[in-house]
MARRO-932174 format. One record per residue (C-alpha): x, y, z; residue number from 1; residue in three letters. Coordinates in pm, 1 decimal, m for minus. Layout:
// MARRO-932174
        x        y        z   i  aa
        X        Y        Z NUM ALA
...
// end
This chain:
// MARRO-932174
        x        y        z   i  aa
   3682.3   2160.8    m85.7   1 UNK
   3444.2   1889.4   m105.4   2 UNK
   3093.3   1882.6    100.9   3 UNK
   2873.4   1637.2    173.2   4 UNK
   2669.0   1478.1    m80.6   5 UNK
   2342.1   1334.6   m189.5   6 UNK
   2239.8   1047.2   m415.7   7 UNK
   1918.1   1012.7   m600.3   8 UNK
   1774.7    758.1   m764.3   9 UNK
   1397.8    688.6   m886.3  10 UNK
   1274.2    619.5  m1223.9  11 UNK
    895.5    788.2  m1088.3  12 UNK
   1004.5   1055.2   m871.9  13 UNK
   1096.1   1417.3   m999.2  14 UNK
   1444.4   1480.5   m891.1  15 UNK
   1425.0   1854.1  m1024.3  16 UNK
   1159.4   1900.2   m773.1  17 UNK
   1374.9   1741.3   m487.9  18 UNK
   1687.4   1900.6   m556.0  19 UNK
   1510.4   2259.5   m505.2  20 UNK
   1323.3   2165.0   m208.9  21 UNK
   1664.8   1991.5     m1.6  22 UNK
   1891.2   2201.5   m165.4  23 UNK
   1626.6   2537.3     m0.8  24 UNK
   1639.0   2329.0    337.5  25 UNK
   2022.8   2259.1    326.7  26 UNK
   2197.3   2464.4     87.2  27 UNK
   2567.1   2301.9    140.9  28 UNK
   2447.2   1955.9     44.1  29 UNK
   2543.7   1819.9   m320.3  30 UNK
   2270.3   1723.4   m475.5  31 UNK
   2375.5   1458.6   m730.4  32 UNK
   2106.0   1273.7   m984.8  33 UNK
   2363.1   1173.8  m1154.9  34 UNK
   2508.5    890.3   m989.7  35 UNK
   2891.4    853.4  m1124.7  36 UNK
   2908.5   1249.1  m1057.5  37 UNK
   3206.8   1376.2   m868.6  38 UNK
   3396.2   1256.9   m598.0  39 UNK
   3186.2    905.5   m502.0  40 UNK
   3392.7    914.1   m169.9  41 UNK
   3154.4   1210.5    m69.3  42 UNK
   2842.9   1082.0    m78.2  43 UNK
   2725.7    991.0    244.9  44 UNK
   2309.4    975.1    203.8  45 UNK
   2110.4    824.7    m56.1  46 UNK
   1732.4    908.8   m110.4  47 UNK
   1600.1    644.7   m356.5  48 UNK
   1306.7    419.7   m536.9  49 UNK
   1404.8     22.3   m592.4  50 UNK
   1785.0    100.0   m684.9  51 UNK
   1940.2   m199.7   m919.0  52 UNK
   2177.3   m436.9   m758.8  53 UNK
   2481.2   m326.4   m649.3  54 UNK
   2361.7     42.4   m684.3  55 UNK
   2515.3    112.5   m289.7  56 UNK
   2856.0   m102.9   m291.8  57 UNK
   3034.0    277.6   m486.4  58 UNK
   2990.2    466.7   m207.3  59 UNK
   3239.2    405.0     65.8  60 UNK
   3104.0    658.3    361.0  61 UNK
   2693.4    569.2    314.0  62 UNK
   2580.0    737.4    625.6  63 UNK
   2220.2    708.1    572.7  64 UNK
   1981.1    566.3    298.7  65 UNK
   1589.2    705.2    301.4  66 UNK
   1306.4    538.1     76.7  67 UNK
   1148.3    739.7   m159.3  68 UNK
    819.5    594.8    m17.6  69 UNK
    667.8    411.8    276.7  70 UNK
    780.2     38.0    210.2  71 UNK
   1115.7    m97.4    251.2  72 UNK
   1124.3   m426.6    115.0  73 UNK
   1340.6   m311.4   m203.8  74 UNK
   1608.0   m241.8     54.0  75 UNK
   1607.1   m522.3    274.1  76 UNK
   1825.2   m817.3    221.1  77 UNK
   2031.2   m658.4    m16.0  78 UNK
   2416.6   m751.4     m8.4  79 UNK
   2524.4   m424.9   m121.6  80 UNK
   2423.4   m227.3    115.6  81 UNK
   2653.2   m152.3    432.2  82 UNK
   2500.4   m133.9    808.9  83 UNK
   2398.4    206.9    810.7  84 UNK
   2028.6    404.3    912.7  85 UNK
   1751.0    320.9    671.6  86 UNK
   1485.2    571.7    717.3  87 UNK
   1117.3    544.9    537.3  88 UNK
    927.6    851.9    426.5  89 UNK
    651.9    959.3    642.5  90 UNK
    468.7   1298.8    570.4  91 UNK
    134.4   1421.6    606.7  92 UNK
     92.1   1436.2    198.9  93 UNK
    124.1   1057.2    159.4  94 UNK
    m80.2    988.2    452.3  95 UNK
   m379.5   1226.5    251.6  96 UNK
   m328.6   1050.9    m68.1  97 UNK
   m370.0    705.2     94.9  98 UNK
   m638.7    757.4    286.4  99 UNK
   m830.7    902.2    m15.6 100 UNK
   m753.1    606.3   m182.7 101 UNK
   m867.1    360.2     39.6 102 UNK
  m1190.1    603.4     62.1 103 UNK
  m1278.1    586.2   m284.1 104 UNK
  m1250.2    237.4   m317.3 105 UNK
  m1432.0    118.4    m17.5 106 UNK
  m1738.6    353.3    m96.2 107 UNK
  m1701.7    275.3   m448.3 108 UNK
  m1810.1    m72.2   m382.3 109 UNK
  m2026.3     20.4    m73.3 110 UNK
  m2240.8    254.1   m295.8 111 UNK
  m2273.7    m14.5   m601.1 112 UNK
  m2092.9    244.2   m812.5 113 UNK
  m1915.4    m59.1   m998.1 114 UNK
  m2235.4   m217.4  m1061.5 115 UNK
  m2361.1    103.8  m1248.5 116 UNK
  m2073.6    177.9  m1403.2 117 UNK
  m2155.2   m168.5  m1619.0 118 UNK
  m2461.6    m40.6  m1614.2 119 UNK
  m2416.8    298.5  m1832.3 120 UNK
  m2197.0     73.2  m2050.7 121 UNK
  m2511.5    m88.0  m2113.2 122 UNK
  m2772.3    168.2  m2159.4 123 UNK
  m2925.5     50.1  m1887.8 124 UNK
  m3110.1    233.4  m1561.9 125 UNK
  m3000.2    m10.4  m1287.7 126 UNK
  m3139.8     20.1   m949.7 127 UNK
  m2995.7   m105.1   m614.7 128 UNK
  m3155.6     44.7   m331.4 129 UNK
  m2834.5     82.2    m88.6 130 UNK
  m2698.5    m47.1    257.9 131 UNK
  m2678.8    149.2    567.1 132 UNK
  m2271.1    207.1    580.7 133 UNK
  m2305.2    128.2    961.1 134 UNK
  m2408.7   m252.2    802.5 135 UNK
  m2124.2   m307.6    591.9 136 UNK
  m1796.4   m497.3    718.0 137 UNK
  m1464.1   m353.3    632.3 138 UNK
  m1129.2   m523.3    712.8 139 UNK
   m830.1   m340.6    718.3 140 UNK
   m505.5   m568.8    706.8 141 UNK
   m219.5   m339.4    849.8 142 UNK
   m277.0    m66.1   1071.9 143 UNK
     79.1    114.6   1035.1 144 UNK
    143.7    488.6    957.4 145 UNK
    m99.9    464.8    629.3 146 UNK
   m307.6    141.0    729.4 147 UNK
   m387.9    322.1   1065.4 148 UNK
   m516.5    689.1    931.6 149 UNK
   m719.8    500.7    651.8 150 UNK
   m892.6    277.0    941.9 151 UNK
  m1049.6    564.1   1111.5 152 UNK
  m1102.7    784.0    831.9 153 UNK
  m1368.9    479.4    708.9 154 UNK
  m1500.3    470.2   1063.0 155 UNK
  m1550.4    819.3   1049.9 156 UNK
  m1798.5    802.6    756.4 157 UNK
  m1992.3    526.5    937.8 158 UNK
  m1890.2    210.3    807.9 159 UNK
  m1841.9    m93.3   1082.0 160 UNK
  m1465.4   m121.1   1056.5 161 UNK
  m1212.5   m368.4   1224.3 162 UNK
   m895.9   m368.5   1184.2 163 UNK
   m600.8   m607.4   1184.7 164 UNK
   m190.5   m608.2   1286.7 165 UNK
     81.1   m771.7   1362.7 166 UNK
     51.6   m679.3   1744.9 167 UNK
   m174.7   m442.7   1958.2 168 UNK
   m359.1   m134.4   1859.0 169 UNK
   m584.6    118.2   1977.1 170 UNK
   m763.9    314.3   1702.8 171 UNK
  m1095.2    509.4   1790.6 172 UNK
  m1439.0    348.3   1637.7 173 UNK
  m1229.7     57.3   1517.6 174 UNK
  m1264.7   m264.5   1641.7 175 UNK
   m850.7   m363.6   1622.4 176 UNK
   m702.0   m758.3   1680.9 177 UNK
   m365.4   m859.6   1641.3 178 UNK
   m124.9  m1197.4   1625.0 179 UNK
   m160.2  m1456.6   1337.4 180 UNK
   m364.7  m1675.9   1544.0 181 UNK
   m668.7  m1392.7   1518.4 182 UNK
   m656.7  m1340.2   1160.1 183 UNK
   m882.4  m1590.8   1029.0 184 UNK
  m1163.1  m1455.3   1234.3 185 UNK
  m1114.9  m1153.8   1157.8 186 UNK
  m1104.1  m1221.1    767.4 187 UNK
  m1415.3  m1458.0    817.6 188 UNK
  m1594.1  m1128.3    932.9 189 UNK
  m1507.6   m867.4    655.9 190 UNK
  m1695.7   m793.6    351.8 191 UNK
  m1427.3   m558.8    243.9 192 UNK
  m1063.9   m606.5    274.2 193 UNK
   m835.0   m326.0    259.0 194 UNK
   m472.8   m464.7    232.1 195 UNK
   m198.3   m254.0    372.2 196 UNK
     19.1   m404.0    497.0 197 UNK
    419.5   m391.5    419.9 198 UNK
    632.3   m724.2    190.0 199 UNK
    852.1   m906.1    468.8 200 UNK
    920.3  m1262.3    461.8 201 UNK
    642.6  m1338.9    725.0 202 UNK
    345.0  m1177.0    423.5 203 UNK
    468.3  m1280.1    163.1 204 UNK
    165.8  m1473.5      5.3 205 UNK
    m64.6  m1409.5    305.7 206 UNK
   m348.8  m1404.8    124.7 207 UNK
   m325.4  m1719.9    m30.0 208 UNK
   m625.0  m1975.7   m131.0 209 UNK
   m668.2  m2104.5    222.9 210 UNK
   m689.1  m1752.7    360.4 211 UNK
   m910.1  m1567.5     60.6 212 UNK
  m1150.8  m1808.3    120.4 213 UNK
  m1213.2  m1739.9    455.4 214 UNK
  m1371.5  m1461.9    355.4 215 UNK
  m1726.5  m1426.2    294.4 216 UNK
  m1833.9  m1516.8    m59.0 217 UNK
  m1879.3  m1221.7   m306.7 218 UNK
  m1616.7  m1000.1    m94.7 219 UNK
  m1465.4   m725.5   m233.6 220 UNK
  m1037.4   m664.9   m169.8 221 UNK
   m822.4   m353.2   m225.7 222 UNK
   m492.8   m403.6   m228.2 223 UNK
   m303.1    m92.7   m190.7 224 UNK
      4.3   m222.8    m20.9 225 UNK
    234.1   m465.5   m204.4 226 UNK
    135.0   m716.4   m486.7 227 UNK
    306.1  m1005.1   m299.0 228 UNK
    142.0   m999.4      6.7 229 UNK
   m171.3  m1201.5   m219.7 230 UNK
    m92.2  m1477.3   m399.8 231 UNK
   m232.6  m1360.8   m739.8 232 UNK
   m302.7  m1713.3   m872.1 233 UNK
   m517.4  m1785.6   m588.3 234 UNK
   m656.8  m1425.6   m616.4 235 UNK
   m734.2  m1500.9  m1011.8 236 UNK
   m900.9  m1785.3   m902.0 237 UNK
  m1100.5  m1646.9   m621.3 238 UNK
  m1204.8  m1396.6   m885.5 239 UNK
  m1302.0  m1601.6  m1142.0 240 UNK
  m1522.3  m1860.5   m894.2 241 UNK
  m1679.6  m1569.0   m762.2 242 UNK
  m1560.6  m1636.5   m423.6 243 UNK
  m1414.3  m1309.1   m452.9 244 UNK
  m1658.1  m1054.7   m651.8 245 UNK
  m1460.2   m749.6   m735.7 246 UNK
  m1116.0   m628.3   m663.1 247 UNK
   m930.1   m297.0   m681.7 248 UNK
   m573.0   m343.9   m771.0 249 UNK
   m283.3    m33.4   m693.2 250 UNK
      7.3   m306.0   m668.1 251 UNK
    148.4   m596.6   m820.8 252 UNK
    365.9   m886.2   m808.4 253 UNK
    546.3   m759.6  m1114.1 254 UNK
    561.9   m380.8  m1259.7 255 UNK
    436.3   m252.7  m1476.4 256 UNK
    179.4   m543.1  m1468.1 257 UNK
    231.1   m733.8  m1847.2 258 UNK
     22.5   m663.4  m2074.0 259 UNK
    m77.7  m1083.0  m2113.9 260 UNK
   m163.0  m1081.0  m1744.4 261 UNK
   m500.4  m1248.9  m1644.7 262 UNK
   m602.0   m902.0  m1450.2 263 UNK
   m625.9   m673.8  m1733.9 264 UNK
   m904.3   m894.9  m1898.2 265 UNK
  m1111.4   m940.5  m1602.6 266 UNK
  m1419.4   m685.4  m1584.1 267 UNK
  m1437.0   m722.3  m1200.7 268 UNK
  m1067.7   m583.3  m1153.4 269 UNK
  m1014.7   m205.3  m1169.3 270 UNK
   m617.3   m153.1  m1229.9 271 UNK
   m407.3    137.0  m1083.3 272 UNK
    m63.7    157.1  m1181.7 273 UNK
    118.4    211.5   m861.5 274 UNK
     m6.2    560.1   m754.2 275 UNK
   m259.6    532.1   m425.1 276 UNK
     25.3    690.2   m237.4 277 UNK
    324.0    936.3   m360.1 278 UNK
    582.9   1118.0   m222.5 279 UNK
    521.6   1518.9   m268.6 280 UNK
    910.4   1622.6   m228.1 281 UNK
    739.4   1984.1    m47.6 282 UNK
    610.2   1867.0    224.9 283 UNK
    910.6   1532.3    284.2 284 UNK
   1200.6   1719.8    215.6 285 UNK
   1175.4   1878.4    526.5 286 UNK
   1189.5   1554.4    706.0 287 UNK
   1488.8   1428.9    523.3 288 UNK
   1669.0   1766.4    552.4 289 UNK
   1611.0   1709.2    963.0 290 UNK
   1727.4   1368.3    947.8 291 UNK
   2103.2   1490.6    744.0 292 UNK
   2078.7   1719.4   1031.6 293 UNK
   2000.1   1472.0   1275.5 294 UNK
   2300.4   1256.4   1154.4 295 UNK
   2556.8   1513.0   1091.2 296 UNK
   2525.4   1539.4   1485.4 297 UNK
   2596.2   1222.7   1564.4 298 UNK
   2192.6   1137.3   1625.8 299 UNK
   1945.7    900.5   1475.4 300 UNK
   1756.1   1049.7   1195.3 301 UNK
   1367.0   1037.8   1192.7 302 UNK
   1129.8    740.3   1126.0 303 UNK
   1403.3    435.7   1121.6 304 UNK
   1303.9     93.8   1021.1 305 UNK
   1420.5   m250.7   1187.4 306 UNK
   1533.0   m424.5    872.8 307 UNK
   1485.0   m771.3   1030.2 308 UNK
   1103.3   m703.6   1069.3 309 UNK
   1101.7   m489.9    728.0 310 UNK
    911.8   m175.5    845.5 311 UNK
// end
């Protein structure tokens, strides 16, 4: 008798790890990681990371697809994939990992710690007698479920933050805007930028040369969303002018980021390969048990996206 089953794909997640922790929540599900296993007519939800093309046109009753992550843009567009629920990952773990992320790398550059990391490469004793965090300026661009937590988390510590989204939002000790027509301002005033917001067709290449230079020279930018929301030839050349001083770097047009790109020679870059925010399968499995549950009984399963926005 066959039973409903389960997909996986991800070339970064742990599907042992998954398969424990669903197959604990929901122990009739058929947990497949292989994905030519068994009858393909019984799979009706996929849980996956950037599938290849095609990856959804063998499956026949798709009830439900959830991202192994917070951003969606690897499944929107696609032809392959049938009009069915897509549901992004939102647990508390990810939301931790992000903000502590964002954290670091603001008060990394708020405390001068890159400046004295060149330093001890040196030899040398370095003073720079530090700001007030209430004086320094941080922008965050996105204020969704990670963009949001990560905004008052740095307001929290002190620092003067604003924030920026696509429309209205309330977020205590941060100073929020929204609509394209108040994001120049709002760049022109930040002496950090924290990027977090998700790839659709509207960010694509946001941050391009006009818009980086709106900000004021010798910023800093994190970008912990997605590499194509910055143009990275206008970054490069932001960095290399000076107009931008420093950078932090968690995402990237293209992954792994080639080993001849311009980034990995440039001192004031740091690189992280992909990792300010992860999916820990024991705290999200529970959601995406409750959302097989949710659709088994004919309702909508937790934390949809509108794939014509892309979040």
């Amino acid at each position: 008798m066959s039973r409903d089953a389960l997909v996986f794909y991800s070339d970064f997640d742990d599907a042992g790890a998954w398969k424990k922790m669903l197959t604990s929540e929901l122990p009739d599900l058929d947990f497949r990681n292989d994905v030519a296993a068994g009858d393909l007519a019984d799979v009706r939800y996929a849980l996956v990371w950037k599938p290849p093309a095609g990856f959804f046109a063998r499956f026949p009753n798709l009830a439900m697809v959830t991202n192994l992550g917070a951003g969606v843009d690897s499944l929107v567009g696609r032809d392959d994939l049938p009009d069915v629920p897509i549901t992004r990952l939102s647990d508390t773990g990810m939301v931790s990992l992000m903000t502590s992320y964002v954290m670091f790398s603001v008060i990394r550059y708020a405390r001068d710690i890159h400046l004295f990391e060149r330093a001890q490469r040196r030899r040398e004793w370095h003073y720079v007698h530090p700001r007030a965090l209430a004086a320094i300026k941080v922008g965050v661009l996105g204020l969704g479920e990670l963009g949001a937590p990560a905004a008052k988390a740095l307001a929290g510590l002190g620092f003067n933050v604003r924030g920026w989204s696509r429309s209205p939002k309330s977020i205590e000790g941060v100073r929020c805007s929204a609509g394209l027509e108040t994001l120049d301002g709002f760049l022109a005033d930040t002496e950090i930028l924290v990027v977090m917001l998700p790839l659709t067709p509207e960010t694509r290449s946001l941050l391009d040369n006009r818009r980086l230079s709106l900000l004021p020279h010798a910023a800093k930018l994190i970008n912990a969303s997605r590499g194509a929301v910055v143009d990275e030839a206008a970054l490069i050349a932001a960095l290399q002018s000076g107009q931008i001083a420093e950078a932090t770097l968690d995402v990237f047009t293209v992954e792994p980021l080639p080993a001849d790109h311009a980034f990995w020679g440039m001192e004031n870059v740091l690189i992280t390969p992909h990792l300010a925010s992860i999916t820990v399968p024991e705290a999200a499995a529970r959601e995406v048990a409750e959302s097989i549950r949710r659709v088994r009984a004919g309702l909508a399963p937790l934390h949809l996206i509108d794939a014509r926005r892309g979040y």
